[in-house]
C-alpha positions as a Markdown table, in Angstrom:
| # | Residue | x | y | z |
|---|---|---|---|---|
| 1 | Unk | 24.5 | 317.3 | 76.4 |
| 2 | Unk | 23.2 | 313.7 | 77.0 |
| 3 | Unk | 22.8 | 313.1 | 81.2 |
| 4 | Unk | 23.3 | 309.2 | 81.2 |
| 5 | Unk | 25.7 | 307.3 | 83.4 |
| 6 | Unk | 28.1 | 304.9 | 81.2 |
| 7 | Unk | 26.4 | 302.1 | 80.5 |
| 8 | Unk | 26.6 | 298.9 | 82.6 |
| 9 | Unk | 29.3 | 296.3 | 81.8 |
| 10 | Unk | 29.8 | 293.2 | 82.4 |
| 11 | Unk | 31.9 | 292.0 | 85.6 |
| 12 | Unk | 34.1 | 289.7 | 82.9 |
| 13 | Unk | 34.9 | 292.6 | 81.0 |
| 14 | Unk | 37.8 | 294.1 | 82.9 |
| 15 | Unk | 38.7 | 297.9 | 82.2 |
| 16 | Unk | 42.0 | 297.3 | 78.8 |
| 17 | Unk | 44.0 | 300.6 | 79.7 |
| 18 | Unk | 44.6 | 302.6 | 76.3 |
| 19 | Unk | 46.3 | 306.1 | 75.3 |
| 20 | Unk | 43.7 | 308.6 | 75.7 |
| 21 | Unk | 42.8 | 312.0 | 75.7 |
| 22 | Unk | 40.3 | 314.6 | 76.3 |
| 23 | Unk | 40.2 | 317.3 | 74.3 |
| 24 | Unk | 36.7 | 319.5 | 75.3 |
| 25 | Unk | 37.1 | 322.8 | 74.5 |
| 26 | Unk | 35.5 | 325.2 | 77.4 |
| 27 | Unk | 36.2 | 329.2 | 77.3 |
| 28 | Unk | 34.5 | 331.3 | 79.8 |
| 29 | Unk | 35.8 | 334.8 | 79.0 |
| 30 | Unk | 33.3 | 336.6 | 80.5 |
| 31 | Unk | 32.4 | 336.8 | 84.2 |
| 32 | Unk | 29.1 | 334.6 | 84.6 |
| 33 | Unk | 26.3 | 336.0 | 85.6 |
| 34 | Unk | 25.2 | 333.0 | 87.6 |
| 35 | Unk | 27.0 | 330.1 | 88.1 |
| 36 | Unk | 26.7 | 326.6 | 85.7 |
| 37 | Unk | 27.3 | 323.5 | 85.2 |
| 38 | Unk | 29.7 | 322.5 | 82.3 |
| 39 | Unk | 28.7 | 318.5 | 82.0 |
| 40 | Unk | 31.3 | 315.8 | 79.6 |
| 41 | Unk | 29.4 | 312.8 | 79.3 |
| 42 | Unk | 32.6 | 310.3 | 78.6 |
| 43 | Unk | 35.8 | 312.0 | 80.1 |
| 44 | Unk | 38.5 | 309.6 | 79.0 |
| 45 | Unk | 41.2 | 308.0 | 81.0 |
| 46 | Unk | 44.3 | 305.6 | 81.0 |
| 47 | Unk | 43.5 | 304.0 | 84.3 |
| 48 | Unk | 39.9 | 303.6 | 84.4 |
| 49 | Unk | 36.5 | 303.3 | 82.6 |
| 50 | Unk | 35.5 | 306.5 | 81.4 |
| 51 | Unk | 32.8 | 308.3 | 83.0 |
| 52 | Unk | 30.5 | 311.1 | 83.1 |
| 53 | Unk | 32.2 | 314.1 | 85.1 |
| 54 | Unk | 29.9 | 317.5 | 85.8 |
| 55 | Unk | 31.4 | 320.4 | 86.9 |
| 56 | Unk | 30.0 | 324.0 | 89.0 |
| 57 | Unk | 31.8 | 327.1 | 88.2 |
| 58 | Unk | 30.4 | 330.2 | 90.2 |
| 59 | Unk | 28.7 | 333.2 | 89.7 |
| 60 | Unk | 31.5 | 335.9 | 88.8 |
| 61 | Unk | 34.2 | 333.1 | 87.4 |
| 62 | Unk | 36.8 | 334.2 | 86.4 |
| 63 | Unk | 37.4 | 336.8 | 88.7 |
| 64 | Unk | 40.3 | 339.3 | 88.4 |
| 65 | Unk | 43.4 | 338.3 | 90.0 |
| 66 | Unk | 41.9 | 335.1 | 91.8 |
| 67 | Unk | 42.8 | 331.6 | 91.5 |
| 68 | Unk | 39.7 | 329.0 | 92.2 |
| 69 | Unk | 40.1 | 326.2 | 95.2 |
| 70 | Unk | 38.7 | 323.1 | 93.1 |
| 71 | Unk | 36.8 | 320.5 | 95.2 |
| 72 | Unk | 36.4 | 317.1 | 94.0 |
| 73 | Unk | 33.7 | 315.2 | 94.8 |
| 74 | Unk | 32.9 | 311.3 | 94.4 |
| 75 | Unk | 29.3 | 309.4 | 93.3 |
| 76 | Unk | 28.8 | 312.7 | 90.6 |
| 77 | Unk | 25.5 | 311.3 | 90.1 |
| 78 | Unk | 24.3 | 312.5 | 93.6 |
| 79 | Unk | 26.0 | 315.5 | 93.9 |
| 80 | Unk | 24.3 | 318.0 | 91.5 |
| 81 | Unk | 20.5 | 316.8 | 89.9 |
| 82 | Unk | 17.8 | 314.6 | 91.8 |
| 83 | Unk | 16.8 | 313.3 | 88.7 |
| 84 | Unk | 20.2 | 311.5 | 87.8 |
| 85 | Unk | 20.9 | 310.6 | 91.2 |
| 86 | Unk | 20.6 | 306.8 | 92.4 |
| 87 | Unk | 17.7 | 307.3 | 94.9 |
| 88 | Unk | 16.1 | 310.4 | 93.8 |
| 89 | Unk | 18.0 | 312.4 | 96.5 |
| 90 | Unk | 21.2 | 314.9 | 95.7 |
| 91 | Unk | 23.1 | 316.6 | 97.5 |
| 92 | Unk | 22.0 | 320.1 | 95.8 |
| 93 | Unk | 25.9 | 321.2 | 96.0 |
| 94 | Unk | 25.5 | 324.1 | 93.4 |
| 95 | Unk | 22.9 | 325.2 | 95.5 |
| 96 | Unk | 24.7 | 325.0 | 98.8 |
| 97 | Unk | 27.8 | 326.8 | 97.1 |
| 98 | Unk | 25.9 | 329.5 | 95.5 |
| 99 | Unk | 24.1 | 330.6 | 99.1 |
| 100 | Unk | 27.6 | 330.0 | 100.6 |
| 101 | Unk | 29.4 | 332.2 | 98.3 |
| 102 | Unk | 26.6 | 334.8 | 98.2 |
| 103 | Unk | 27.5 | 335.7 | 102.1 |
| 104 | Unk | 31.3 | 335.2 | 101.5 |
| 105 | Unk | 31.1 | 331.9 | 103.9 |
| 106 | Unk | 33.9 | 330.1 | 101.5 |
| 107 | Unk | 36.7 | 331.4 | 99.6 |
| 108 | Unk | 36.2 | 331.3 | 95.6 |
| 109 | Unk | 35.7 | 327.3 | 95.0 |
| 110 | Unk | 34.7 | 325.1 | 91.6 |
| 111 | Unk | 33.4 | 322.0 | 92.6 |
| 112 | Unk | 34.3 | 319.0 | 90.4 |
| 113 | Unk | 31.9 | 315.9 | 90.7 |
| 114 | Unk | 32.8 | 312.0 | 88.6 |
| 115 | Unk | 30.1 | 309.9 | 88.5 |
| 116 | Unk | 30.9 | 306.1 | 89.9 |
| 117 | Unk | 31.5 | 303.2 | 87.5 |
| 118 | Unk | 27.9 | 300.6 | 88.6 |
| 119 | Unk | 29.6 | 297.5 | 88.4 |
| 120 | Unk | 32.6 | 298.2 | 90.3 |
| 121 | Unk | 31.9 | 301.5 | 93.0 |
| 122 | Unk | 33.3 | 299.2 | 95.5 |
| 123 | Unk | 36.3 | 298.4 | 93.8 |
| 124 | Unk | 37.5 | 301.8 | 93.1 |
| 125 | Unk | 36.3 | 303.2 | 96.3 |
| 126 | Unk | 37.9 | 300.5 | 99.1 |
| 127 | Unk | 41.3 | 301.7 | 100.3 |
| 128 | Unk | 44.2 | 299.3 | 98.8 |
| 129 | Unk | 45.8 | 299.9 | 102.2 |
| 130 | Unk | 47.0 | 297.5 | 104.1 |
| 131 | Unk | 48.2 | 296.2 | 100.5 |
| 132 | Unk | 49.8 | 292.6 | 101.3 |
| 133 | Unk | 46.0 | 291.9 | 102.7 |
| 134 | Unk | 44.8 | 292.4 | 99.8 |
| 135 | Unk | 47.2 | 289.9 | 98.0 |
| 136 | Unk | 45.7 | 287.0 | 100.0 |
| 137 | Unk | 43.8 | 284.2 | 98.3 |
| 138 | Unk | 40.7 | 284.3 | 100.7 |
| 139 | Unk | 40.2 | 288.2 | 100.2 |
| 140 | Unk | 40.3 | 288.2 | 96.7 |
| 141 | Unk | 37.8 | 284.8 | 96.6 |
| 142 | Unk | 35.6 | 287.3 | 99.0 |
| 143 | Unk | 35.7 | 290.0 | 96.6 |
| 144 | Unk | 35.2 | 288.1 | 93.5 |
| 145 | Unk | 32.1 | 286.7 | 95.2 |
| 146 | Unk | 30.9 | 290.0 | 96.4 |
| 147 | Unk | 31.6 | 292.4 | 93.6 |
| 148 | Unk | 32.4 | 290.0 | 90.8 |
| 149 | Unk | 36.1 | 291.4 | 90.5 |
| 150 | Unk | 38.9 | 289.9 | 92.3 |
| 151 | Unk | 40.9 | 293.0 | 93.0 |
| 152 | Unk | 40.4 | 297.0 | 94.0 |
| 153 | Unk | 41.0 | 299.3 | 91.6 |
| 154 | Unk | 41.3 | 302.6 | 94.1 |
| 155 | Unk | 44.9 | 303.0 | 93.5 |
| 156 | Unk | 43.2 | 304.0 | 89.5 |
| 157 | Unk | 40.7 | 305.4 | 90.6 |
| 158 | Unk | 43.4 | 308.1 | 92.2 |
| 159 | Unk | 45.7 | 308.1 | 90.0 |
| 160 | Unk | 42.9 | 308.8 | 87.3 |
| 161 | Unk | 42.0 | 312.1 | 89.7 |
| 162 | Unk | 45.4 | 313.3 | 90.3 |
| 163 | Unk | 47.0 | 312.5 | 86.5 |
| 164 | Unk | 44.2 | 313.3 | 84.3 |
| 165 | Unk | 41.4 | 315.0 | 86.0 |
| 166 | Unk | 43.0 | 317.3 | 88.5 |
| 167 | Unk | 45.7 | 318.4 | 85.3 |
| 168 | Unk | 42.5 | 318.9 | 83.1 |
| 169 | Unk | 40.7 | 321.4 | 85.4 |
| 170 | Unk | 44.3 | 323.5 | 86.2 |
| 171 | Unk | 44.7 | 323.4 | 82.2 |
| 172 | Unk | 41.3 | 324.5 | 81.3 |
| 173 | Unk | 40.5 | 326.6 | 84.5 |
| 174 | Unk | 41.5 | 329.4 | 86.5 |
| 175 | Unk | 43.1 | 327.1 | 89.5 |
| 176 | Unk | 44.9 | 327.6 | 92.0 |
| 177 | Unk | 46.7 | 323.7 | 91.8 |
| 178 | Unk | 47.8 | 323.6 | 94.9 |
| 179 | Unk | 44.2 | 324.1 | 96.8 |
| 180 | Unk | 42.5 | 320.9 | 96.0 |
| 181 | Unk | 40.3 | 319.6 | 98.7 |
| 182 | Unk | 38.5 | 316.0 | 98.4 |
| 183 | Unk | 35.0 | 315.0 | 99.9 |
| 184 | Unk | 32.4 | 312.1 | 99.4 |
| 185 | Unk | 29.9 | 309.9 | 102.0 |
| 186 | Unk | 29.8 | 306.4 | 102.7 |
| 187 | Unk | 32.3 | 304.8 | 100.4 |
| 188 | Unk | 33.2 | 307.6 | 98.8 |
| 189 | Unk | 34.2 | 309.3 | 102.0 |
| 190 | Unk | 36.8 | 306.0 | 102.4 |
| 191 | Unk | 38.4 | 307.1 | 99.4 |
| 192 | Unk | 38.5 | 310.4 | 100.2 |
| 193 | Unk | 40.8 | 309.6 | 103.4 |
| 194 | Unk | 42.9 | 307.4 | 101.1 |
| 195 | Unk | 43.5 | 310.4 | 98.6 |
| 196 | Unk | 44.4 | 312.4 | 101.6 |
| 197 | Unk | 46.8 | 309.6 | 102.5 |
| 198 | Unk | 48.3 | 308.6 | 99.6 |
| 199 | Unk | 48.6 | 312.5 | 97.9 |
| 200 | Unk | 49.0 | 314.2 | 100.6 |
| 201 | Unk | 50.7 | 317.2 | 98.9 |
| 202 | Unk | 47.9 | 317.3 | 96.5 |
| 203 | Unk | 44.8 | 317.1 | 98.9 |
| 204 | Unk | 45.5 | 318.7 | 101.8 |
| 205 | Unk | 41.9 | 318.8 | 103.3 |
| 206 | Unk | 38.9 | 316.2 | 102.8 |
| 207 | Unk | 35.3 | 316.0 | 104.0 |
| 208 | Unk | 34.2 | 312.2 | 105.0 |
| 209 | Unk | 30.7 | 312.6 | 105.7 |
| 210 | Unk | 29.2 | 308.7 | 107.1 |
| 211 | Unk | 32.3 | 306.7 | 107.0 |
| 212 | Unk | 31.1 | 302.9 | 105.6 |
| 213 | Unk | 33.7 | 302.0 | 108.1 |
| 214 | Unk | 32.5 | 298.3 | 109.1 |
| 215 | Unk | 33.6 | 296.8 | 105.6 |
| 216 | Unk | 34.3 | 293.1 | 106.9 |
| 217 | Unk | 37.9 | 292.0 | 107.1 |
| 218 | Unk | 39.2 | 295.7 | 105.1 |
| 219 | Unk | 37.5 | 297.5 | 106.5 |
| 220 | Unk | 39.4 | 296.9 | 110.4 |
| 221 | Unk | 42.4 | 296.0 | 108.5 |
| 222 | Unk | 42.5 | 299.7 | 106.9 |
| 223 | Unk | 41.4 | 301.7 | 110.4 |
| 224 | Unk | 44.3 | 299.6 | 112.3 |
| 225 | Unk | 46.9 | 300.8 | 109.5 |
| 226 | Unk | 46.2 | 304.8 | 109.9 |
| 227 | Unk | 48.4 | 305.6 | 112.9 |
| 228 | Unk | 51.4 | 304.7 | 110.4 |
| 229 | Unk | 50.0 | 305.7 | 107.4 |
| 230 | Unk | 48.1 | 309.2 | 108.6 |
| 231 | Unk | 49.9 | 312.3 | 107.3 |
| 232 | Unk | 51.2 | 314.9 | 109.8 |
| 233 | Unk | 48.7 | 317.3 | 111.1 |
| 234 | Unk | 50.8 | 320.7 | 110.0 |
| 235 | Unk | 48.9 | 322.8 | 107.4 |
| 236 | Unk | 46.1 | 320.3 | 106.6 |
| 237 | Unk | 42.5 | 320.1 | 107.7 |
| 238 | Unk | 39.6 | 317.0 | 107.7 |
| 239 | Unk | 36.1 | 316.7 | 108.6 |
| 240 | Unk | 34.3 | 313.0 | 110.0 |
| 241 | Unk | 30.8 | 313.1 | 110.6 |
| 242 | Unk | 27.7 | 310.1 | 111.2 |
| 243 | Unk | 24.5 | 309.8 | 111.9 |
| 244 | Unk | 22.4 | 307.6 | 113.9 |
| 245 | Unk | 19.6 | 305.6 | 112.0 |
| 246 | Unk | 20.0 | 303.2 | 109.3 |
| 247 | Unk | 23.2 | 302.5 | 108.2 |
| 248 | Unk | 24.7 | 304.9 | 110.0 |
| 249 | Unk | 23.9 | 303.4 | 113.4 |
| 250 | Unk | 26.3 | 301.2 | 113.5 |
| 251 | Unk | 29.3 | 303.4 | 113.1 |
| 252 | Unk | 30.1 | 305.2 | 116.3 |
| 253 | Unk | 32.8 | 302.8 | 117.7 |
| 254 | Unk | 34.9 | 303.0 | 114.8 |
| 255 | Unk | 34.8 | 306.9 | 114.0 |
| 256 | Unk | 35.6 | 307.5 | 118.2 |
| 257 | Unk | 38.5 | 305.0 | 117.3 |
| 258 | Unk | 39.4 | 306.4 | 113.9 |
| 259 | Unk | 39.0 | 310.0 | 116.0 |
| 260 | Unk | 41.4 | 308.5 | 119.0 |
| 261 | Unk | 44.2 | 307.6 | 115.6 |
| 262 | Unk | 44.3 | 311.3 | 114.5 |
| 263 | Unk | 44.4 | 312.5 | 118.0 |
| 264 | Unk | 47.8 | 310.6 | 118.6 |
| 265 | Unk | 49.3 | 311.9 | 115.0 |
| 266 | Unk | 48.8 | 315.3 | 116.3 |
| 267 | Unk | 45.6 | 316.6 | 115.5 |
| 268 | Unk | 43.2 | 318.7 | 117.2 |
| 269 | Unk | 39.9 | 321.0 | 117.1 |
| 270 | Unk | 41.8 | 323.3 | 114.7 |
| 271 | Unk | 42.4 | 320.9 | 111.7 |
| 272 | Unk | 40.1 | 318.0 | 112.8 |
| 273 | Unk | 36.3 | 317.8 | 113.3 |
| 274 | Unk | 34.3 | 315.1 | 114.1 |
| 275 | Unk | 30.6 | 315.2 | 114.7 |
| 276 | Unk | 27.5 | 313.5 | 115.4 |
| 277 | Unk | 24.1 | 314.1 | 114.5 |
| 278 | Unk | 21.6 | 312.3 | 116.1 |
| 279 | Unk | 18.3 | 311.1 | 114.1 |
| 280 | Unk | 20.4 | 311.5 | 110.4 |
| 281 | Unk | 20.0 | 308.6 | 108.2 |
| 282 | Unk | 22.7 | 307.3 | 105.6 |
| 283 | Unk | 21.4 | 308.8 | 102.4 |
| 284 | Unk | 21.7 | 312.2 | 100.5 |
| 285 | Unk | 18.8 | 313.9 | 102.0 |
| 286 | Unk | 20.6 | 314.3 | 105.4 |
| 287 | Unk | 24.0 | 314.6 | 104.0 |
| 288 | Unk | 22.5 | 317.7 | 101.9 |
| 289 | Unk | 21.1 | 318.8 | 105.2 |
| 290 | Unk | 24.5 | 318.9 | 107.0 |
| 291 | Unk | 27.1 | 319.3 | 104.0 |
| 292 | Unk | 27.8 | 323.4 | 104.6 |
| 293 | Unk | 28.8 | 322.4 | 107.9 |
| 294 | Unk | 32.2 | 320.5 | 106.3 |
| 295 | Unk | 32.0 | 323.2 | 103.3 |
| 296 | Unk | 32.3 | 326.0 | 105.6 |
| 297 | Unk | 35.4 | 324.1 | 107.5 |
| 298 | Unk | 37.3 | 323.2 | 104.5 |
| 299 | Unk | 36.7 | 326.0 | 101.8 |
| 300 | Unk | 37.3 | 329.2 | 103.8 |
């Protein structure tokens, strides 16, 4: 199958919603001897651009009598193969899952990974929240200068994971549809705290590996809105961690606030980890480094 990202469009040409579907046709019937990597170049959707989408399915799938956890994953680019990812550096998650799984580490898990739209990662990946902020004239001049689009498009971005992508992998796989866990870094861990927000009966647990916290204006705006907007802490698990070089230096005083915010709604050291690791730079090579850590918390 071909391994390019969708090609690049222009920031005039705004996504036109139309009735689509996707139709691939996958049929393991026998256990695998190793796991793979099932790759649709253009998965389809009503809310959003389409996209590549890549997914792992383990060695042994489909076990007798057991329904797979599915994990969702953001920036699919990075997550699987160097040699498509945006600086050379992936997170090697089939590898990760296949030693994990090896040593019984993790319960039974496919791991689904959508590529990011180039033109408009920010867009889909900033939290809409709080929402009337977002309707003022100066933060949409802002984002129109910065991004060349005028609004976010998270709230499709969502919607395109929990109405078309997450139905697609319960249809076509052996899932267990209500296990979905959520995890991404940097931006893509932003919108993996808004999923947990927004669906909380769908994602129950998410990984937020390097927060991109310090987002001017939104950014404040969004970590000042979680007290209300945080789900309770009852049956649900999530995982913060930063570095301290690079980008990541500068993001200790918001995760000890964001950390202070869960605290108060009820969480604790059984459902909510937060770490720190010093000398770990914001890019794929130390979040590979680290990324069983949050594995090991969320899948077992």
């Amino acid at each position: 199958m071909i391994m390019s990202c969708k090609e690049d469009r222009s920031p005039t040409n705004v996504f036109q919603p139309a009735l689509v579907t996707n139709d691939a046709t996958i049929e393991i019937n026998e256990p695998l001897e190793k796991s793979e990597l099932i790759i649709i170049p253009q998965f389809k959707s009503n809310h959003i651009d389409s996209r590549q989408v890549e997914i792992y399915v383990p060695k042994g799938y489909p076990e007798t009598n057991t329904k797979y956890q599915v994990l969702y994953m953001h920036d699919g680019q990075n997550v699987f193969n160097k040699n498509t990812s945006t600086y050379n550096e992936s997170w090697e998650i089939d590898e990760k899952m296949d030693s994990l799984l090896a040593i019984n580490a993790i319960k039974p898990t496919i791991v689904v990974a959508s590529w990011c739209h180039p033109k408009k990662r920010f867009n889909e990946y900033m939290p809409q929240q709080p929402s009337d902020l977002l309707d003022a004239a100066f933060a949409k001049a802002e984002l129109k200068k910065q991004t060349g689009y005028d609004e976010l498009y998270s709230n499709d971005y969502l919607k395109f994971i929990t109405t078309e992508l997450k139905p697609f992998m319960d249809e076509k796989f052996n899932t267990n549809a209500q296990e979905s866990i959520i995890m991404g870094s940097s931006m893509g861990s932003l919108i993996s705290l808004y999923a947990y927000i927004e669906y909380p009966e769908i994602f129950k647990k998410a990984g937020c590996l390097s927060t991109h916290w310090p987002v001017p204006v939104l950014g404040d705006e969004f970590i000042n809105s979680l007290l209300e907007s945080l789900p309770a802490s009852d049956g649900r698990k999530i995982y913060f961690d930063y570095g301290t070089e690079t980008l990541d230096k500068d993001y200790e005083p918001y995760q000890l606030k964001v950390d202070t915010l869960f605290m108060k709604k009820g969480y604790d050291h059984s459902n909510y980890k937060s770490l720190k690791f010093e000398g770990h730079e914001h890019n794929e090579m130390y979040w590979r480094k680290r990324v069983a850590i949050p594995l090991v918390f969320l899948l077992n």
